[in-house]
N, C-alpha and C positions, 0 to 999 in steps of 0.2 A: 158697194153700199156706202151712202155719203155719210159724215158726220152724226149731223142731225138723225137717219135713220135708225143708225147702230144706238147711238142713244136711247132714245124710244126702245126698243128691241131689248135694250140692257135694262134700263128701267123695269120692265114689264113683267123681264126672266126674275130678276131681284124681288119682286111681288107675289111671283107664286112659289118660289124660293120658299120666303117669310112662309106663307100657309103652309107647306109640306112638311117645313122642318116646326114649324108649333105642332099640327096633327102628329107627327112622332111622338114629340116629347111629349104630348099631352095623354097619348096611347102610352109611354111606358114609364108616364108618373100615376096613374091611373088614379088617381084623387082628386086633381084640380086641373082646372083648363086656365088656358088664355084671356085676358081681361083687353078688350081693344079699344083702344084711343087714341082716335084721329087728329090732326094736328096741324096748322099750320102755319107756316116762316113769316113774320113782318116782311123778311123782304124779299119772299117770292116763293114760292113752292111749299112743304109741308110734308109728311109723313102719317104713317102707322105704328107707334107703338103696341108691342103686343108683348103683356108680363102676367108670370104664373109666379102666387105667390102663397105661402105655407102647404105643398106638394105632400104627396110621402116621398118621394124622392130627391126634387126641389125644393130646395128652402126660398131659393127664387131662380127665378129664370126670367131674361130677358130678350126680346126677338125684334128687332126695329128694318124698317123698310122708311126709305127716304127718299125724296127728287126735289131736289131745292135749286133755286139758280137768284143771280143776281149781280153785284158786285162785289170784288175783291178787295180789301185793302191794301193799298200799295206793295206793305212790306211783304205780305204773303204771295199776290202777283207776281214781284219782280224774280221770285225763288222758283216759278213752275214755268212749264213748256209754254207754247203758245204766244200769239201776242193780246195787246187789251189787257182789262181787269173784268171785263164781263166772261161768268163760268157758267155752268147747271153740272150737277152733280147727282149722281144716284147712287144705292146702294142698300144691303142689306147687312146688320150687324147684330151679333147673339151673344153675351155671356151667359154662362149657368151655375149657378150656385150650387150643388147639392148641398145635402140636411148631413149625410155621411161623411164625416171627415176621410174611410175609404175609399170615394167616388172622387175621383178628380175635377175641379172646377174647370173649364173651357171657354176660348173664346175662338169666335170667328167675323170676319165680316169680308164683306166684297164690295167692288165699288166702279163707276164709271167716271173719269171724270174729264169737261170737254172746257177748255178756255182759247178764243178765236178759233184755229182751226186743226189747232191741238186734239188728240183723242187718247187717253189711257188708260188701264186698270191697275189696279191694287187690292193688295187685303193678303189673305193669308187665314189659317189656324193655326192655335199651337193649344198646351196641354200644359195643367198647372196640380202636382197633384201634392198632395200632401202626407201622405203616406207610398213609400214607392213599391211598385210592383213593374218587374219588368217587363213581363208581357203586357203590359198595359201599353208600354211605352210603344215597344217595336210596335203592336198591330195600329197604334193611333198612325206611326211615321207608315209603316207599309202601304193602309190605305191610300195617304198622300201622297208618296211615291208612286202608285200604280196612276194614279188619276194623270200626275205628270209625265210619267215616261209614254203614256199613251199620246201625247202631244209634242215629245221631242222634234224641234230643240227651242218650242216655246214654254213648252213645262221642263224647269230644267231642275227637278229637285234637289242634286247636290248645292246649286248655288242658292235657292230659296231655301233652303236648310241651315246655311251658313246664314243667310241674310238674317233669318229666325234669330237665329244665337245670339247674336250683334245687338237687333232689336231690341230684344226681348231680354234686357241687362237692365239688373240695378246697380251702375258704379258706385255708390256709397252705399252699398251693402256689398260687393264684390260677386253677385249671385246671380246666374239666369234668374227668372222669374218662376221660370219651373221647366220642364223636359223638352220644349220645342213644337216644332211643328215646320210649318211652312209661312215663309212673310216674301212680298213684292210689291213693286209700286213703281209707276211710269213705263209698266209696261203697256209697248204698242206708243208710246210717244214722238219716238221717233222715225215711225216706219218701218221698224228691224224687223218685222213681221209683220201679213196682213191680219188689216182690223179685223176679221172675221175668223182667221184662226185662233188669236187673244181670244177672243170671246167663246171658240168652242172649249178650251181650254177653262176657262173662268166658268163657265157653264158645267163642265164634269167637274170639276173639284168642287162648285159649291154642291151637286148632287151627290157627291162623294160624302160630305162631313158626318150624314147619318150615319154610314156604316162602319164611319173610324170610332166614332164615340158610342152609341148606343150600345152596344156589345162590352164596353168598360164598365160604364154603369148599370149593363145588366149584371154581368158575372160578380162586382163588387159590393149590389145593393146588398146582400145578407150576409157581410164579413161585421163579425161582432166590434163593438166600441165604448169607450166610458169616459167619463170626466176628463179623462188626461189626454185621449186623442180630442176631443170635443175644443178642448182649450187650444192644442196646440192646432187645428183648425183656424181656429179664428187668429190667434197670431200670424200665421202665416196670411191670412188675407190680408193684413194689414200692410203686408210688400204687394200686395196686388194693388191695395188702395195708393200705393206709395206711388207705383208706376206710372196708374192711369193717371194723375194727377200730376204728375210732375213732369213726366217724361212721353206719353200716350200722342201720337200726333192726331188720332181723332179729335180728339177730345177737347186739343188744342186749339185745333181746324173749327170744330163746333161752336166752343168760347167766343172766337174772336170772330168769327162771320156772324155772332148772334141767331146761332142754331138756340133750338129748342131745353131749356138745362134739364126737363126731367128725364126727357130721352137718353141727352149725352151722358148724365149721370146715372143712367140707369143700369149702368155696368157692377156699379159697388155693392158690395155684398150686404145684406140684412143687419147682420152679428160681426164687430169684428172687434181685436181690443189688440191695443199696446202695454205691453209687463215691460216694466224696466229690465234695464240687462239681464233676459234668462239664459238660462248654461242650458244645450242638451247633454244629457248624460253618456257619457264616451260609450261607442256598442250598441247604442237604443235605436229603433225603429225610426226616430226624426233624427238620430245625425246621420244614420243608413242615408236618406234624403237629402241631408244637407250636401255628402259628397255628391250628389251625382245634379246639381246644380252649376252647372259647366255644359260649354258645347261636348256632347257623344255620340260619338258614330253608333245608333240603336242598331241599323240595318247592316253592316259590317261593310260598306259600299268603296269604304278607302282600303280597304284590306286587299 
């Protein structure tokens, strides 16, 4: 399959992606659907936003599908595969908010991206939660893991696990971002594998993400909460806002190639606040959480 075609092909998968996983979550927030708005790039290509907003279970939810091409800016060119500064990029990307401070926040997205006669994927999930439960953790990594070992030795989840942790850091705070997942990028760029296995690969993990997530936010929707988890919710987004913003290469990527801002921005949570220096209380439920913001083997796989 040439370039060009696998493109298309990924595009396409990435579009019904987007609908499959809105119909989920719009099935098990069962109050509010998706709002859809079309879009498109000054300089070339366009997308679908698609966002659920005041849920009962969503406080928002975000679900974007993209295919944009055009040109690069130098500094960003000279840093990717390929030659030229002409690219087209596709892909589909989701944060989710819940309303439950018990419900863990999530992101995911996937991606194709082709410059001259370069071809590669990226993206990843991981898992941001605010109140820790360890079942929550293992089954989000398990399903990841089953999607990757089914495509050994292109899904290689020990090392997308590590790459997760790495990523998914805020050095001036010293803290993952929250429990992990799976992250990659420039995979299939250099040939180490055929384009067409990437892509069955990239294909079962992004049909995989319903089954790591839905099942967390089922079991956790009816775990009781008050002012105090509610608060330290929203503190904790505020590292989430920190990341995409500062450190996030999409978002980066979107900025500077003159992506769309309500889309790129449409990761950031509804509600979020900064307290000046707060203390958790030594034993409580959120420093339980603070320890386990660190790389951890959930699945016991180095053991």
């Amino acid at each position: 399959m040439v370039v060009s075609d696998l493109f298309e092909h990924a595009a396409k998968f990435f579009t019904e992606l987007q609908t499959d996983i809105c119909r989920a979550l719009a099935e098990v927030d069962g109050a509010a659907d998706f709002t859809t708005d079309r879009w498109e790039r000054p300089g070339g290509g366009g997308g679908i936003a698609r966002v659920l907003e005041g849920g009962a279970l969503f406080e928002k939810a975000g679900v974007n599908w993209s295919k944009v091409d055009g040109e690069l800016p130098a500094e960003i060119a000279d840093q990717m595969p390929g030659e030229g500064r002409a690219f087209r990029a596709s892909g589909m990307s989701l944060v989710l908010h819940p309303r439950s401070p018990m419900i863990p926040t999530t992101h995911a997205n996937l991606r194709c991206f082709t410059k001259g006669g370069a071809l590669w994927f990226g993206g990843g999930a991981d898992l941001t939660p605010y109140y820790l439960f360890r079942d929550d953790a293992v089954h989000f990594h398990s399903v990841l893991a089953a999607a990757c070992d089914r495509h050994r030795p292109v899904g290689d989840y020990d090392h997308f696990k590590a790459w997760c942790d790495e990523y998914f850091f805020l050095p001036h705070r010293g803290e993952t971002r929250g429990v992990g997942g799976v992250f990659f990028d420039y995979l299939g760029a250099k040939g180490e594998y055929p384009a067409h296995q990437v892509f069955d690969f990239v294909r079962d993990l992004g049909r995989s993400f319903t089954e790591a997530y839905v099942p967390i936010a089922q079991r956790r929707q009816t775990e009781t909460y008050g002012d105090l988890e509610r608060a330290w919710q929203m503190r904790r987004r505020g590292r989430y806002v920190e990341f995409n913003l500062i450190y996030d290469r999409g978002t980066l990527f979107g900025l500077k190639t003159q992506g769309r801002v309500e889309s790129i921005l449409m990761s950031l949570p509804p509600l979020v606040r900064w307290d000046y220096d707060v203390m958790v209380t030594p034993g409580s439920p959120e420093a339980e959480l603070l320890t386990h913001l660190r790389p951890i083997d959930w699945l016991g796989r180095r053991a």
